[in-house]
C-alpha positions in Angstrom: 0.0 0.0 0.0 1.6 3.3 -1.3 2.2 5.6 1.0 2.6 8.6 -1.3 -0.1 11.3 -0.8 0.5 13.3 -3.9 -2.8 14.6 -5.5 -3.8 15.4 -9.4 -1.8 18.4 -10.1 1.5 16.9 -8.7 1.0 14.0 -10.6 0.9 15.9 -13.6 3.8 17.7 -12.5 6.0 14.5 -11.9 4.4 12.8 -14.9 2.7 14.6 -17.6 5.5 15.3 -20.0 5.7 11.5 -19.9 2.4 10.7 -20.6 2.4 13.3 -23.7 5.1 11.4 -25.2 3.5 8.5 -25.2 2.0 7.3 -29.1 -0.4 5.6 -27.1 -2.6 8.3 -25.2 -4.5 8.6 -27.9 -5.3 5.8 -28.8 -6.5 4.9 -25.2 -9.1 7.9 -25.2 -10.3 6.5 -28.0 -10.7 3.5 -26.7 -12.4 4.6 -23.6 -15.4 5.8 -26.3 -16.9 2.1 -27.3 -20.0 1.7 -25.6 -20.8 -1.3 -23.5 -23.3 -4.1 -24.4 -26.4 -2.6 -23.2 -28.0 -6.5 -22.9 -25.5 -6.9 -20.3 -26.2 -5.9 -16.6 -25.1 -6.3 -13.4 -27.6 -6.4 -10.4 -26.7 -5.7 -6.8 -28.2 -9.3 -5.7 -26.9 -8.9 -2.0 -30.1 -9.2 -0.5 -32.3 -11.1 -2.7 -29.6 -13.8 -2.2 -30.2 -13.9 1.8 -26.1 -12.3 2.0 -26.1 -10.5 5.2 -22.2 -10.4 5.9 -20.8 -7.3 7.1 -16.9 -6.8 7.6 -15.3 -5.5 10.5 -11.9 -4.2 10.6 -12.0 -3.2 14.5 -10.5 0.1 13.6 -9.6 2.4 16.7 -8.7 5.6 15.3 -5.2 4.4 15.9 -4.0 3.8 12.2 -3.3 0.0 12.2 -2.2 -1.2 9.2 -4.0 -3.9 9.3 -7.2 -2.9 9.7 -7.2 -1.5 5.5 -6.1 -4.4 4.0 -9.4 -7.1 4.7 -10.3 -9.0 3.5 -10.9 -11.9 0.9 -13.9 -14.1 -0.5 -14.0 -17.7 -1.8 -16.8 -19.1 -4.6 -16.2 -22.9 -4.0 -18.7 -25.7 -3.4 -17.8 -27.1 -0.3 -20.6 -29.4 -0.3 -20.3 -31.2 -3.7 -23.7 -30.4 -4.8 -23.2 -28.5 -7.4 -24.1 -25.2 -6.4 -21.4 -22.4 -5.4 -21.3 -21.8 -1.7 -19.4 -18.2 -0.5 -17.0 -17.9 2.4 -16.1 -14.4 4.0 -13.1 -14.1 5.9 -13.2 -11.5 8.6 -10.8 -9.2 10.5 -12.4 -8.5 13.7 -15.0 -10.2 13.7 -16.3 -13.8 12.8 -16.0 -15.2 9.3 -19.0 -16.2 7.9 -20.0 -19.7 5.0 -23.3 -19.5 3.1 -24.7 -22.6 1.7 -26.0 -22.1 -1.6 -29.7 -23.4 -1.6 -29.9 -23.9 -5.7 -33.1 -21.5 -5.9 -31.1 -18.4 -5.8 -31.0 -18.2 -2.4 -27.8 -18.6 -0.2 -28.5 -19.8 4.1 -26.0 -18.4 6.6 -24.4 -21.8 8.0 -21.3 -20.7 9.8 -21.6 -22.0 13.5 -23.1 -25.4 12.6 -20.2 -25.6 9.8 -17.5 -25.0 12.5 -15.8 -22.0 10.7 -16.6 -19.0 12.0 -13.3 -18.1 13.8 -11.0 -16.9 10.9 -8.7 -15.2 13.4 -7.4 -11.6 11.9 -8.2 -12.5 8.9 -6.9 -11.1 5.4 -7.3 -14.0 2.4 -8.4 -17.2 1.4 -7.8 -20.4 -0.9 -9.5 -23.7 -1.2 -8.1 -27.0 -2.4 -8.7 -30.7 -1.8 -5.5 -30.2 -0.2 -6.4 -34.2 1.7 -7.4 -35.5 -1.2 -10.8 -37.3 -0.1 -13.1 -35.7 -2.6 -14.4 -32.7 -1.2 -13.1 -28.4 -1.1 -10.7 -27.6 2.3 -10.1 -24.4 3.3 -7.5 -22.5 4.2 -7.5 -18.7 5.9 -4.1 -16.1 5.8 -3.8 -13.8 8.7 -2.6 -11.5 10.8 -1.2 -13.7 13.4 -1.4 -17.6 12.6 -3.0 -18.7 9.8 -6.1 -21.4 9.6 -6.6 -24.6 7.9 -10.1 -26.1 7.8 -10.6 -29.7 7.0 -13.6 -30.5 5.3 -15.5 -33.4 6.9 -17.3 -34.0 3.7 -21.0 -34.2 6.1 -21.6 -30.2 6.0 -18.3 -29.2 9.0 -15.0 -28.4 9.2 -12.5 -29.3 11.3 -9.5 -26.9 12.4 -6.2 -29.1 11.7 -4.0 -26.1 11.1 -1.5 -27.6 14.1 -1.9 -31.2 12.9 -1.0 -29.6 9.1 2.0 -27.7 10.4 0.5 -24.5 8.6 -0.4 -22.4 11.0 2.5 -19.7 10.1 2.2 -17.1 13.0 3.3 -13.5 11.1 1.5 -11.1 8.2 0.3 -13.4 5.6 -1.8 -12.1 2.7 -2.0 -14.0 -0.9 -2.2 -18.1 0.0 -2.4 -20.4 -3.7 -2.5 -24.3 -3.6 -0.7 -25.9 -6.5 1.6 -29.2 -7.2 4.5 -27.5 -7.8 6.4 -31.0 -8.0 4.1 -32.8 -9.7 3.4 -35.7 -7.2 0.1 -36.1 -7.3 -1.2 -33.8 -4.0 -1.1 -29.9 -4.1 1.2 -28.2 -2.2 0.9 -24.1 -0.6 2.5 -20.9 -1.1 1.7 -18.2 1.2 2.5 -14.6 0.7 3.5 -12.5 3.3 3.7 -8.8 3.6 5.5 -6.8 6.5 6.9 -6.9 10.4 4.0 -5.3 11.9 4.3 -5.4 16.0 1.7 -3.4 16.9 3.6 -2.1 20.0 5.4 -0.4 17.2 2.9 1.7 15.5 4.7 4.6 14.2 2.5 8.1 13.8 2.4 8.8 10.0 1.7 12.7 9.4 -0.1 14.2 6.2 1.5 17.5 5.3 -1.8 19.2 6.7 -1.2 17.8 9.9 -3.9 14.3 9.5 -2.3 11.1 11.0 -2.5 8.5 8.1 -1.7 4.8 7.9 1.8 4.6 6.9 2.6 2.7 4.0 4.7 0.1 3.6 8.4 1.7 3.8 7.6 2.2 7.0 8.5 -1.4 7.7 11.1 -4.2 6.9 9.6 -7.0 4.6 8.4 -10.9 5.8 9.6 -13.7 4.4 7.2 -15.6 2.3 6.1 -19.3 3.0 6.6 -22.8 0.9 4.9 -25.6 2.4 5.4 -29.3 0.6 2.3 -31.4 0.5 3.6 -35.0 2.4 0.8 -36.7 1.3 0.0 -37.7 4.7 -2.1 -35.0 5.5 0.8 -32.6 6.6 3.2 -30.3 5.0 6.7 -29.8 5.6 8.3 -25.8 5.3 10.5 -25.6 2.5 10.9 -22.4 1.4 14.8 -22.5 1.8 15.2 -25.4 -0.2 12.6 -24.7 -2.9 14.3 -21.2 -3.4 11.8 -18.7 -2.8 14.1 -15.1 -1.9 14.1 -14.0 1.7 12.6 -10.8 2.8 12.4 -9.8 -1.2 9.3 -7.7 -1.7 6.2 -6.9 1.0 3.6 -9.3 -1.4 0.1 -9.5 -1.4 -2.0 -11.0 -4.5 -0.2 -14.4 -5.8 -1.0 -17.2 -8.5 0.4 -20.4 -9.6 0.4 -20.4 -13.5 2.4 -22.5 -16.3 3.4 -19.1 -17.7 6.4 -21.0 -20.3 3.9 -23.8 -20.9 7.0 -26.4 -20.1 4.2 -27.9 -18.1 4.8 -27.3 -14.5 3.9 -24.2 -12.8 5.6 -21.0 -12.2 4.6 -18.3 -9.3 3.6 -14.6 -9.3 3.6 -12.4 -6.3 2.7 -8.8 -6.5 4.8 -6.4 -4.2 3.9 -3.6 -2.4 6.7 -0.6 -3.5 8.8 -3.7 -4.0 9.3 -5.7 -7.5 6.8 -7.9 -8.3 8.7 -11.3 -7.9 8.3 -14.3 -10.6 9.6 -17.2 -9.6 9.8 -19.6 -12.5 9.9 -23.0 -11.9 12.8 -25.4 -13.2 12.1 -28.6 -11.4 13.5 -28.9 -7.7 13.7 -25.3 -7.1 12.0 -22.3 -8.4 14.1 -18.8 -9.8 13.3 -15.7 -9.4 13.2 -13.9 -13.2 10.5 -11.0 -12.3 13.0 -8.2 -13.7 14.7 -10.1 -16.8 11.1 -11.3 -18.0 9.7 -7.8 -17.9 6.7 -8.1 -14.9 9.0 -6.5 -11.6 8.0 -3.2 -12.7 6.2 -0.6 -14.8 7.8 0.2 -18.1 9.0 3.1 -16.3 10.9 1.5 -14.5 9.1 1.7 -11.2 8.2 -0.4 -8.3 4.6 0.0 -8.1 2.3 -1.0 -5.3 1.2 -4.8 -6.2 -2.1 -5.2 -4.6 -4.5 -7.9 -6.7 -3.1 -10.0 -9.4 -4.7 -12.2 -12.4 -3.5 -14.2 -15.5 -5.8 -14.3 -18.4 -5.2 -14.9 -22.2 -6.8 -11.7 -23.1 -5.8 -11.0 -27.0 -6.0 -15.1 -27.7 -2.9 -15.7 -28.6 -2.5 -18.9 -26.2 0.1 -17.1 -24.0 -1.2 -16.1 -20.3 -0.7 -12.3 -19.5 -0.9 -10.9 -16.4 -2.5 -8.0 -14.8 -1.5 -6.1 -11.4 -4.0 -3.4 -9.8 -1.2 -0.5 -7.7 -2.5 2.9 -6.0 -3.5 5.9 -6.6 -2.0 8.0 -9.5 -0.5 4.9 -10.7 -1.8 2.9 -13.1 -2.7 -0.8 -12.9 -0.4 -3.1 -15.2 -0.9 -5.5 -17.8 2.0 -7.5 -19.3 1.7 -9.4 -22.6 3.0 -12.5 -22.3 5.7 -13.0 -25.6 5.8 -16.7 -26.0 9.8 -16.3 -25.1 10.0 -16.1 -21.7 9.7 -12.4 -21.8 6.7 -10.0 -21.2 6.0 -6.5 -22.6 4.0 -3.6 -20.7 1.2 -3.1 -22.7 -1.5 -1.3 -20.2 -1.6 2.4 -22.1 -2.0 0.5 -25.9 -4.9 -1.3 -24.3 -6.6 1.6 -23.2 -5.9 0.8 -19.3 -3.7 2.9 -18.1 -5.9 6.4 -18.0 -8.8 5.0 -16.5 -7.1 3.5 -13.4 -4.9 6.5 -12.4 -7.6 8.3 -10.0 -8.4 5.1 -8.5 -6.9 2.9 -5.2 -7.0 -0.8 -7.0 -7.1 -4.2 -5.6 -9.0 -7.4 -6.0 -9.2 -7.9 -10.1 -10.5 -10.9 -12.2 -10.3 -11.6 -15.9 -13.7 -13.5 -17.0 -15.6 -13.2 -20.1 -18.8 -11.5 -18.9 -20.5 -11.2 -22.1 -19.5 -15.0 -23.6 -18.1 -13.4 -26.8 -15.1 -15.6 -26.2 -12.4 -13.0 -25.5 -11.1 -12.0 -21.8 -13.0 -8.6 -20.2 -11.3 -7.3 -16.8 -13.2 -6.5 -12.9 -11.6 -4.2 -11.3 -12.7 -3.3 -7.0 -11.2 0.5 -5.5 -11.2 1.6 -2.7 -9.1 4.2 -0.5 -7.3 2.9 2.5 -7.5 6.2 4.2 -11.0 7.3 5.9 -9.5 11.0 6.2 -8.1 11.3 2.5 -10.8 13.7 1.4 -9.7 15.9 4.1 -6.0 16.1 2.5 -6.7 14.9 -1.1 -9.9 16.6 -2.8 -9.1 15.0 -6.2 -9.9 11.2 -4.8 -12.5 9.8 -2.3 -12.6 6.7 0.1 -15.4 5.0 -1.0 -15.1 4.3 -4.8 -16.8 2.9 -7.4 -15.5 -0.3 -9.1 -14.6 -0.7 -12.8 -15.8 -3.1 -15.9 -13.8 -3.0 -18.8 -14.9 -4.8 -22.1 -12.5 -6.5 -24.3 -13.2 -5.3 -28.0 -11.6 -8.9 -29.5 -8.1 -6.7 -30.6 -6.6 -6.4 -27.4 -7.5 -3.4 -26.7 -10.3 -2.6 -23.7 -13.5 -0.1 -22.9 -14.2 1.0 -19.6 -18.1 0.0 -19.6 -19.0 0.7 -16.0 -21.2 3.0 -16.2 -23.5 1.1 -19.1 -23.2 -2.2 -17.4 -26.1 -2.3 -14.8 -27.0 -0.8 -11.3 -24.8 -3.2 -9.5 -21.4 -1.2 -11.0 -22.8 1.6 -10.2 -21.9 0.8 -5.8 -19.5 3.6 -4.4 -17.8 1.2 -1.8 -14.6 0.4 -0.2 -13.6 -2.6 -1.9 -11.1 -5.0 -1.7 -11.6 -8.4 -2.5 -13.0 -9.6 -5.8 -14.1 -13.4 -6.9 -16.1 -14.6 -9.9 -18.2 -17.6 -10.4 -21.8 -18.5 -11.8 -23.3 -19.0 -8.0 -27.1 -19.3 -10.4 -26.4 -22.0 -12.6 -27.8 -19.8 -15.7 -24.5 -19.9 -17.8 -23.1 -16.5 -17.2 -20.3 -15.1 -14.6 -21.1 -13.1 -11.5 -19.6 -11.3 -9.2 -18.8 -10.9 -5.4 -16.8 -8.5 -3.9 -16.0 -8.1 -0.1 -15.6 -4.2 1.3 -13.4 -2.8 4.0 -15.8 -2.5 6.8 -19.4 -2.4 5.2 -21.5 -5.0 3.7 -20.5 -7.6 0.7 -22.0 -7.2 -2.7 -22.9 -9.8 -4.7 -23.2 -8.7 -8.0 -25.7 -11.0 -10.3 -24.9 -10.6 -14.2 -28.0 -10.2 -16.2 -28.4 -11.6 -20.2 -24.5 -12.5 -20.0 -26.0 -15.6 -21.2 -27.7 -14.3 -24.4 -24.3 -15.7 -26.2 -23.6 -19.8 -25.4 -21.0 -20.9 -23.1 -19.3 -23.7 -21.6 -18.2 -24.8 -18.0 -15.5 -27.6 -17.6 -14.9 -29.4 -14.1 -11.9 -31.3 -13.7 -11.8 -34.1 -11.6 -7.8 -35.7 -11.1 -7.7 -39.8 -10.5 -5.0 -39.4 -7.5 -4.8 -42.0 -5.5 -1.8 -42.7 -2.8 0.6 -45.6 -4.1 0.5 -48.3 -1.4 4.2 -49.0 0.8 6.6 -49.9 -1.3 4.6 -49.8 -4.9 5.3 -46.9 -7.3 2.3 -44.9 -8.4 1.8 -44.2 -12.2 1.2 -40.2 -13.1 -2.1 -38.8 -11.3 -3.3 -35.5 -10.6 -4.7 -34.0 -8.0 -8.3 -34.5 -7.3 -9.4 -30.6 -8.3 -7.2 -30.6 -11.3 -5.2 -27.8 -10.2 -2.9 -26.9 -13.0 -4.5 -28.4 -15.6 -4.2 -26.5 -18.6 -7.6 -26.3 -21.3 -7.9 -25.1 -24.9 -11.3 -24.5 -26.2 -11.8 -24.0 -29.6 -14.7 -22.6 -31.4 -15.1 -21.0 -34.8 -11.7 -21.0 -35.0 -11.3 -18.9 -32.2 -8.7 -20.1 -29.3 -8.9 -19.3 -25.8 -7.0 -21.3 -22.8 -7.2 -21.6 -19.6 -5.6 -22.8 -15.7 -7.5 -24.2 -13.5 -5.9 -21.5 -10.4 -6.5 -22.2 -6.6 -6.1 -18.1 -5.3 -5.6 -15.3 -7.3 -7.2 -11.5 -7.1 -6.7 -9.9 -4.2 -6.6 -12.3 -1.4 -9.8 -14.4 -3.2 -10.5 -17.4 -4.6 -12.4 -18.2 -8.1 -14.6 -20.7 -8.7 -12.3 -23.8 -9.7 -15.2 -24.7 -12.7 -13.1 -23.2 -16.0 -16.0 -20.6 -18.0 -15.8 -20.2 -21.7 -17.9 -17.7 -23.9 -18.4 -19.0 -27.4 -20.4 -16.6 -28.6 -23.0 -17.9 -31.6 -21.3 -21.1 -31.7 -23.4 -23.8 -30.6 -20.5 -26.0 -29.9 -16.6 -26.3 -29.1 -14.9 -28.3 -32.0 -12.1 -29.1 -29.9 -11.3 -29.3 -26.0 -7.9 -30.4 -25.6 -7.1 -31.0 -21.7 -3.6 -31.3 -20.2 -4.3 -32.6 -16.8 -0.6 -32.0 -14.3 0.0 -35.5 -14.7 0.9 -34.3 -18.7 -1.7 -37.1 -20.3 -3.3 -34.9 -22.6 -7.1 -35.5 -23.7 -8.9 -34.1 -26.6 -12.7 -34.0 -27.1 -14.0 -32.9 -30.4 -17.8 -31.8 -31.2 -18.3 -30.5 -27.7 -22.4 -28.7 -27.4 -22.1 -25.5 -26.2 -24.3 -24.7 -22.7 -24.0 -27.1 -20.1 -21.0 -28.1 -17.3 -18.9 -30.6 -18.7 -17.5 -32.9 -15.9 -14.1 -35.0 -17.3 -12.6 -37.6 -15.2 -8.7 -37.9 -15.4 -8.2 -40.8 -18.3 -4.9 -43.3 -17.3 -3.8 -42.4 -20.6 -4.1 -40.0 -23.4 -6.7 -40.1 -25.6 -9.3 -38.5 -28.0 -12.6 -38.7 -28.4 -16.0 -37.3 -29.8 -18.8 -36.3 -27.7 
């Protein structure tokens, strides 16, 4: 979180000459003109849905860092039956699980599920992280972390001392993956900064106003690396693995095969630190964040990393990535080059301009309108509650952003065309994205800093067909002393899909965390626009047996079960 308090006019001062030079300005205005899809609305569904969460950040007028930074939200269907269920983690107060009913309608089932302590809590992820068949859950913190088991009969059990993941300092982003390919998915946690609160040091505005100080105020944490053991507990390996020591104060993180060598690399944004990519060569991860072009901005800045994404966006079948930063800076997107390197691309898109005024975190790529290319969620907010006091040109509460993908690369801020539910002035944070009604389009939930949650229902995303794939990995434990052939794990995790439809390619990971401290629905969503059906799926499960469908009809949630070996077939 940027500490710098500089408002519009000394922006332009430090930047404009900049900007002006840049080819691209104008072609971003122009951009910025293309009008949304007018078919395409978003509904504040909060209520209707029976979501009655409110967060609590226990704030004292004592400027706590903490206290700005909750918190995440999971989409995940922790009961198996098909329907997406929501989890809130909560700072100061409990966390809260709705069970989604299947009629539209969610029912608050936190005490009898066992998980309403989620500690101080910042983010989530979920993962079959056991193995037995059904969603786990695991909570980052401000003090130890949590680790729910789930019991697979509606409850959770709290095995975070049993796990050996109960990491005691500042952790933030948390992403399960099988980073060694063994058949079980193993954990990387983010953390941010040594925050004692004994040691809360005043920061002062120039007009005198105590602010939250930003993150130079304090040294960086060391991240986390736990191994999966396969027997229900992990092992701390973030020496051996290679992950840097006190590097970068990280927040938003993902797991994603970025060099398609077929196991996966890891992304961490950082907080007026470089943005750390750590790509994976087999035993041990290294760190290439600055050579491949995604540590910082193309001007050669350390930015303030809060959410994080990777989404194909100009269908190339390379992921880029995307990083929301403060204020006055502009959110990143780096196109992915096929070589190991990435190029800054966020003014030629038309994103830079629209996200300067704006306090960024959570973020999701997701094709809202199924036309088959990747559109972009972005939730604001201010940290500060005073900043209108010392900054006139930005406010606390903000309202979040939609941008539409126009099929070149190149992306419309539709926000204010795109339904009532956009139009919430809130202090976000948190952003995840699944289709919690079942009626083939992508909706939104997004968590805010001490107010209510927002669940955001999309509206005739589903005039153009679609198609949801669930992956289900054939892991099973080898007994003593028996090898085990090549297996995935049971939420195929790292699996990487190609749909293709009227020639059109689009690809996809199945990602456990990402955003801004959230978790996606694990289901992979593809638009296909007027197609009625896929003419090829091609599925590279983490094992690497690679299975192709052909002739796949458009509309429904296709379930695949992990073949033993590759194969092709019609459906």
């Amino acid at each position: 979180m940027n500490n710098k308090r500089t408002g519009f006019f000394m922006l332009i001062t430090k930047y404009g000459f900049w900007f002006l030079r840049r080819r691209y300005c104008l072609a971003a205005a122009v951009v910025l003109q293309l009008p949304a899809k007018a078919e395409v609305q978003f509904v504040d569904g909060t209520v209707a849905a029976g979501i009655a969460f409110r967060h609590q950040n226990g704030a004292t007028g004592e400027k706590h860092l903490p206290e700005t930074q909750g918190s995440g939200v999971a989409f995940f269907d922790y009961d198996a039956d098909g329907w997406l269920d929501l989890y809130f983690v909560n700072i100061a107060g409990p966390g809260a699980l709705y069970r989604n009913r299947g009629d539209g309608h969610f029912e608050e089932i936190t005490g009898r599920a066992g998980v309403a302590e989620s500690g101080h809590g910042m983010g989530c992820a979920t993962a079959d992280y056991d193995q037995d068949g059904d969603l786990d859950l695991y909570i980052t913190c401000y003090g130890p972390n949590i680790l729910y088991r789930n019991n697979g009969d509606g409850s959770f059990t709290n095995v975070t001392s049993h796990a050996g993941v109960g990491h005691p300092g500042w952790s933030t982003g948390a992403a399960f993956a099988d980073y060694d390919q063994d058949g079980d998915p193993d954990l990387y946690v983010a953390n941010y900064v040594e925050y004692p609160p004994a040691v809360n040091p005043p920061c002062i505005q120039a007009k005198g106003l105590q602010v939250y100080c930003g993150p130079e105020a304090f040294d960086p944490q060391a991240d986390v690396f736990f191994r999966n053991e396969g027997d229900k507990t992990f092992a701390d390996i973030s020496d051996a693995v290679g992950l840097r020591p006190w590097a970068a104060k990280e927040l938003g993180a993902f797991f994603s095969d970025y060099d398609q060598d077929g196991d996966l690399d890891l992304y961490a944004a950082g907080d007026r630190t470089p943005n750390l990519l750590y790509r994976n060569d087999g035993d041990r991860f290294a760190e290439v964040g600055v050579l491949a072009g995604v540590a910082f901005s193309d001007a050669g800045e350390a930015l303030s990393g809060m959410g994080v994404d990777a989404g194909d966006y100009d269908n190339d079948g390379r992921f880029d990535f995307f990083v929301t930063n403060y204020q006055w800076e502009t959110n990143n997107l780096y196109r992915n080059l096929g070589n190991g390197f990435f190029v800054d691309t966020t003014f030629e898109s038309g994103l830079g301009m629209p996200s300067l005024r704006f306090l960024a975190w959570g973020t999701v790529f997701f094709d809202y309108d199924n036309d088959g290319d990747s559109d972009l969620f972005v939730a604001n907010g201010h940290l500060d509650d005073n900043v209108e006091l010392f900054d006139t040109s930005v406010n606390y509460a903000q309202q979040n952003q939609l941008f539409r993908n126009d099929g070149q690369g190149r992306f419309a801020d539709v926000t204010n065309a795109a339904g009532p539910g956009l139009a919430l002035v809130q202090v976000s944070r948190g952003a995840a994205v699944g289709d919690y009604d079942a009626d083939g389009d992508l909706d939104l939930v997004v968590s805010n800093n001490n107010q209510p949650a927002a669940l955001l229902r999309n509206e005739g995303g589903n005039h153009n067909r679609w198609l949801a794939i669930k992956l289900v990995g054939s892991y099973a434990p080898a007994a003593p002393g028996h090898s085990q052939d090549p297996a995935s794990n049971r939420d195929g995790i790292g699996a990487l899909v190609q749909v293709v439809a009227g020639g059109r390619l689009q690809i996809d990971e199945v990602r456990s965390g990402s955003s801004f401290l959230c978790q996606d629905d694990l289901r992979l969503h593809f638009g296909l626009g007027a197609f009625k059906k896929a003419d090829l799926i091609e599925v590279r499960w983490p094992s690497g047996i690679v299975e192709r469908l052909t002739d796949v009809a458009a509309n429904q949630v296709l379930t695949l079960y992990e073949p033993d070996k590759s194969v092709s077939s019609k459906r």
